[in-house]
N, C-alpha and C positions, 0 to 999 in steps of 0.2 A: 320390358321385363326387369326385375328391381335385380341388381346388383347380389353376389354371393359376400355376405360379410364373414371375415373370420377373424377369430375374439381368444385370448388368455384364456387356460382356467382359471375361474372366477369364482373359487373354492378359496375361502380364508382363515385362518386361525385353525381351530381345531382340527374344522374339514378338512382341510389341505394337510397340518402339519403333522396331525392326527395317524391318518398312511401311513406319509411317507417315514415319521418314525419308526414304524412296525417295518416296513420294510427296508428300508437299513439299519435292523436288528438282522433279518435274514440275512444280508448282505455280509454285516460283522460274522456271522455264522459261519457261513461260507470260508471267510477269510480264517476264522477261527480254523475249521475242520480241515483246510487247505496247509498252515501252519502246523497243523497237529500230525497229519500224515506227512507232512516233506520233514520235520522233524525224527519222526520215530519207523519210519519207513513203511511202505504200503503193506508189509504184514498185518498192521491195525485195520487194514477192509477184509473185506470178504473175498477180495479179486486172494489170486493166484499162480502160479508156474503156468497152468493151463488157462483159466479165464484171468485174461489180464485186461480187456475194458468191463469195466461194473456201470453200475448203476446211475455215476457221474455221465459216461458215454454215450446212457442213453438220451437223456435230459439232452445232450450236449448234440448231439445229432438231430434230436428232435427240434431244437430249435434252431438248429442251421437249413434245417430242412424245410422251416418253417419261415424262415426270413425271406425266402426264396416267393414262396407263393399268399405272404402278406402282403406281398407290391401288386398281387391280381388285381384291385382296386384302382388299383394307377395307372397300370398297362391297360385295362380295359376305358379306360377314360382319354388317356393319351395315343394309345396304339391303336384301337379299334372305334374311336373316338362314341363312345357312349355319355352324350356329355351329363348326364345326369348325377354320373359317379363324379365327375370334378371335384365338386368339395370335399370329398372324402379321402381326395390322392395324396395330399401333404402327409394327411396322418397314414396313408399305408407306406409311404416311403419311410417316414417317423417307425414307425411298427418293425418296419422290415430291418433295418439299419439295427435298430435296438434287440432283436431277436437274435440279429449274426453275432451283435456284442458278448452279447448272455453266453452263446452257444461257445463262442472261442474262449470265455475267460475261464468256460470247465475245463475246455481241454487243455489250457493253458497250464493250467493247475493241476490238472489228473495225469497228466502223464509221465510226471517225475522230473527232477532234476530241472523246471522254467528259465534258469541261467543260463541254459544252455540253448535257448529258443531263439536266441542270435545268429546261434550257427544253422540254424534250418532255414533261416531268414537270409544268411549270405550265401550260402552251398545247397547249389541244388543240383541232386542227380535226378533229370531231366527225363530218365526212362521210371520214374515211380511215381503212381498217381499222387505220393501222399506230398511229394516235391509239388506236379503240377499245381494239387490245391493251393497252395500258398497263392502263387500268382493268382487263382480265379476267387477267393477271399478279399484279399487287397484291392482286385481290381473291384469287387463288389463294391466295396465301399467307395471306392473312388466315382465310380460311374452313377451311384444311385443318391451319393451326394450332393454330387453337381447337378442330377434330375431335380432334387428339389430344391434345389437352390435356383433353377431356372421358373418351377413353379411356381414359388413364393418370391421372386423377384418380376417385379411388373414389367420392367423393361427387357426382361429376360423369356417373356411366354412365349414369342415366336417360336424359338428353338428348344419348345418344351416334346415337341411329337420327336424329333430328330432324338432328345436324349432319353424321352419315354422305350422307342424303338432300341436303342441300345443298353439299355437298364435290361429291355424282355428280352433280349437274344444273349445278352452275359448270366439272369437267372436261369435260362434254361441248361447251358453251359455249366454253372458250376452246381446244379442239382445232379445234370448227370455224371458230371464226376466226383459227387459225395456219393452216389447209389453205386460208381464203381471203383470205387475203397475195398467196396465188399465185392462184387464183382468180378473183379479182379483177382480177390487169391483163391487160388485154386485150391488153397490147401484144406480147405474148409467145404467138406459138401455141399453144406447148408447154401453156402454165395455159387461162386463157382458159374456165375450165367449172366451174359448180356441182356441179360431181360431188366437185371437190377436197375441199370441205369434212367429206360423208360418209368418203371417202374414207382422208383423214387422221384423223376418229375410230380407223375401224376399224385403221391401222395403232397406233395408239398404242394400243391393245388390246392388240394382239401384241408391240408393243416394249415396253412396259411391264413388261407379264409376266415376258417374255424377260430383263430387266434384274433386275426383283425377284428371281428363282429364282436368278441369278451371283449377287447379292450375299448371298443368301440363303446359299447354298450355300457362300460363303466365307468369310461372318461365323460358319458354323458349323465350317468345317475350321479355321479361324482358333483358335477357341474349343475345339477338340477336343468340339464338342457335337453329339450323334444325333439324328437327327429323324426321325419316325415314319415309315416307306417308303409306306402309306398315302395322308398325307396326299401327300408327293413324286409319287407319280403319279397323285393326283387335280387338283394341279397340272399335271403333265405333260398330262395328257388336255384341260385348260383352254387352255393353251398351242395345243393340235394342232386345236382348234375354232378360235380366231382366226388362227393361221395360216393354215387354211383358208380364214376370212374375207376376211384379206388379199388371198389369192391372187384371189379370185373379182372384189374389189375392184378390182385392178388389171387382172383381164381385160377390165370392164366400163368401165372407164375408157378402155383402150386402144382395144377395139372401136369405142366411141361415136366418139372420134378419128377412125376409120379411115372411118369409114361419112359422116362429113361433108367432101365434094371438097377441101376450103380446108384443112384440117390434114392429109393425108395423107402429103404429104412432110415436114412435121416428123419425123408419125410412122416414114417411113422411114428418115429419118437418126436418130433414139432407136434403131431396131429393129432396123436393116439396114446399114446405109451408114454410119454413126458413128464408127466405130475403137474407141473407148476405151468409148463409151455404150451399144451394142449389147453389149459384151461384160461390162461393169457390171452392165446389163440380166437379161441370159439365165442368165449363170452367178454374179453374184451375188445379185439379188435374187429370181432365180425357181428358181435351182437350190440357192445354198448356204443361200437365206435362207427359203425356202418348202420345194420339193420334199425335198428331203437331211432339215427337222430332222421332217417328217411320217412320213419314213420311220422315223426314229430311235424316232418317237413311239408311233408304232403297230405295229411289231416288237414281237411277244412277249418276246424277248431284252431287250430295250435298255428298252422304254416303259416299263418301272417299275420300272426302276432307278437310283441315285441318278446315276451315272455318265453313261446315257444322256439323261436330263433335261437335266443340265449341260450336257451337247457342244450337245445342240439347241438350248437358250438363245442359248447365246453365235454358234451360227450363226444364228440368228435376227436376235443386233444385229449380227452382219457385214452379214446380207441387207438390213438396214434399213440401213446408212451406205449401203453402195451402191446402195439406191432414194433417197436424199437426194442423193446425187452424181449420178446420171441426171437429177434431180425438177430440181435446181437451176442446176449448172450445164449441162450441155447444154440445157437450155431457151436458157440465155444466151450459148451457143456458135451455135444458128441467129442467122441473121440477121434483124430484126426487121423489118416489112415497112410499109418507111414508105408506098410508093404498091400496093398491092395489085392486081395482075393486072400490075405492070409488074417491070423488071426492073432497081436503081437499082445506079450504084457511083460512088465519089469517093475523097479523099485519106484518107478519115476511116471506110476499111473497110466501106461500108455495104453490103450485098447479098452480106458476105463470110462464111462461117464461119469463127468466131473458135477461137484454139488456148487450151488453159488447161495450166497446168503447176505442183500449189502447189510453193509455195518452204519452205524449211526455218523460217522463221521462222512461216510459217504452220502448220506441223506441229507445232510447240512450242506454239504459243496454243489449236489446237482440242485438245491431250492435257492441257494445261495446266488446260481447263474441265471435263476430266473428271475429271483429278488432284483438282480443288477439289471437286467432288462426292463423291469417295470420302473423301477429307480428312474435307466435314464429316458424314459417314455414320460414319469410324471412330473419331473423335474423340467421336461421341454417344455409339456403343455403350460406349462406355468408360464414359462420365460417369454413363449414365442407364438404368433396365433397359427395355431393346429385345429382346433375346430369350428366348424360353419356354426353359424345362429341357426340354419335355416337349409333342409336339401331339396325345398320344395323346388325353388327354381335355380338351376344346374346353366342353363344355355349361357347365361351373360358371363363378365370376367368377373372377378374377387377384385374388390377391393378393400380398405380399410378405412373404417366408418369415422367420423372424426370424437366420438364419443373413446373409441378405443385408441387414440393415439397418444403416446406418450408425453407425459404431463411436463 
């Protein structure tokens, strides 16, 4: 069986330099609108006394949520040794790594005051999930670095299963303690349930994926490189199994809601009664971001073809901003219930539902995090070989072809 080569993007001049100019214009963006709010203080968003994560938060979530379940590629290759997916694991470890990147430089920036992200870094109180995250962030990166630096080192593949296996037992670990951020406070109806935690594994399943296969599928039209149709809808088919999962996730979520007296009007204003949340809800996260790419999937026509893959990916992380935009803020648009069974209001909005509108500077910061993710995803492929020639045949090892070695 021939050898898996893997190669530079091979994208010059324009094509290459082309991007990534446009996208470190976003980036500067970012940095701009980040600058502009630590400046003149977050009165310039739309955020609030009441909603204080916007629209940065969601972006910023969704891609940390999404870092998690872009290494699926890898884990199933190394963990459950599917050797087909091999050549594909650098770039989901690549994927993954660059998606946590994006995701922390929002919140790095959205939350005010970053000088002071020292002290969250040396002091930690120990009984607060948002303490714990630090260590399962850090550790991510730690553990998923070294996986692929065992991958992409030949003398290093032994101990590639051993670090594959702890890459997938620290992703599941710090998914469910992002889903129990919310989870966890109780002050908020909307969260308020260990179901969050499961929950949000299984969504970063599907967002994950959904993410790998765009950038997959770009870094290859990018590169003018073919990829075995095969493996593409054996992808495809993996993709329409956790969306499934999603789906069934968020039904049980919902339900559980509904069936306990004390949440029931949150859940009707999410569902029914919300304006902007109900219709986020229904036609993005259940129709464009569930039903629509299931169709797509499992169409004879569409499901395995390169083309149909693509469209349902990328409706997939549509479907997912807009379950993070439900997830997040309209939780923080109800009113929170300071005396429960009664009925409270004052100067200070309490018992009110609150309105959210992001503002333009916050629309530069959450594109600006995703800018920096692709930045350092197309910057790698450059530098370092991330992608296969070839996934027709997966069984043998990677090596590097002498055509591709440095001159």
């Amino acid at each position: 069986m021939a050898a898996v080569v893997h190669r530079e993007l091979a994208a010059e001049a324009w094509r290459f330099y082309g991007p990534v100019l446009a996208i470190g214009a976003l980036v500067a963006a970012g940095f701009a609108a980040f600058v502009y709010m630590e400046t003149n203080g977050h009165f310039v968003t739309g955020m609030d006394n009441q909603i204080v994560w916007g629209l940065p938060h969601v972006f910023a979530v969704f891609l940390i949520v999404a870092a998690s379940g872009a290494l699926n590629v890898a884990s199933v290759a190394s963990v459950f040794g599917r050797t087909q997916y091999k050549p594909l694991a650098p770039l989901s470890a690549l994927v993954s790594l660059a998606l946590l990147a994006g995701g922390l430089a929002i919140l790095a920036a959205d939350l005010g005051r970053p000088d002071r992200l020292v002290v969250a870094m040396t002091h930690f109180n120990l009984t607060s999930i948002f303490a714990l995250n630090m260590f399962l962030y850090s550790g991510f990166f730690a553990i998923v670095g070294v996986y692929l630096w065992f991958m992409m080192e030949r003398r290093m593949h032994r101990y590639t299963g051993t670090a594959g296996i702890a890459a997938f037992v620290w992703r599941i670990i710090l998914t469910t303690g992002t889903g129990s951020i919310f989870g966890f406070l109780v002050g908020r109806e909307a969260y308020d349930s260990a179901l969050l935690g499961p929950t949000f594994v299984v969504y970063s399943l599907a967002y994950g994926t959904a993410a790998f296969l765009v950038v997959l599928d770009l870094a290859s039209r990018w590169d003018a490189r073919a990829f075995d149709p095969e493996t593409i809808a054996k992808l495809g088919r993996l993709l329409a199994v956790l969306v499934a999962a999603a789906l069934y996730m968020t039904a049980v979520f919902h339900l559980t809601k509904l069936y306990m007296a004390r949440s029931r009007d949150v859940e009707a204003f999410l569902l029914v009664q919300g304006g902007i949340y109900p219709l986020l809800f229904w036609l993005g996260q259940i129709a464009i971001g569930g039903v629509l790419p299931l169709v797509l999937l499992y169409s004879p026509r569409t499901g395995t073809t390169r083309g149909g893959v693509l469209a349902a990916a990328v409706l997939v992380v549509l479907g997912g901003l807009a379950q993070m935009y439900v997830t997040i803020i309209g939780a923080q648009a109800w009113p929170q219930p300071i005396f429960p069974g009664w009925q409270e209001s004052s100067s200070f909005f309490d018992g009110e539902i609150h309105s959210y509108a992001p503002s333009l500077p916050e629309v530069f910061l959450a594109l600006g995090g995703v800018a920096l993710a692709a930045a350092l995803i197309a910057v790698a492929l450059k530098a370092l070989r991330f992608l296969p020639e070839s996934c027709t045949d997966s069984s043998s090892q990677q090596h590097t072809s002498p055509q591709a070695r440095p001159r």
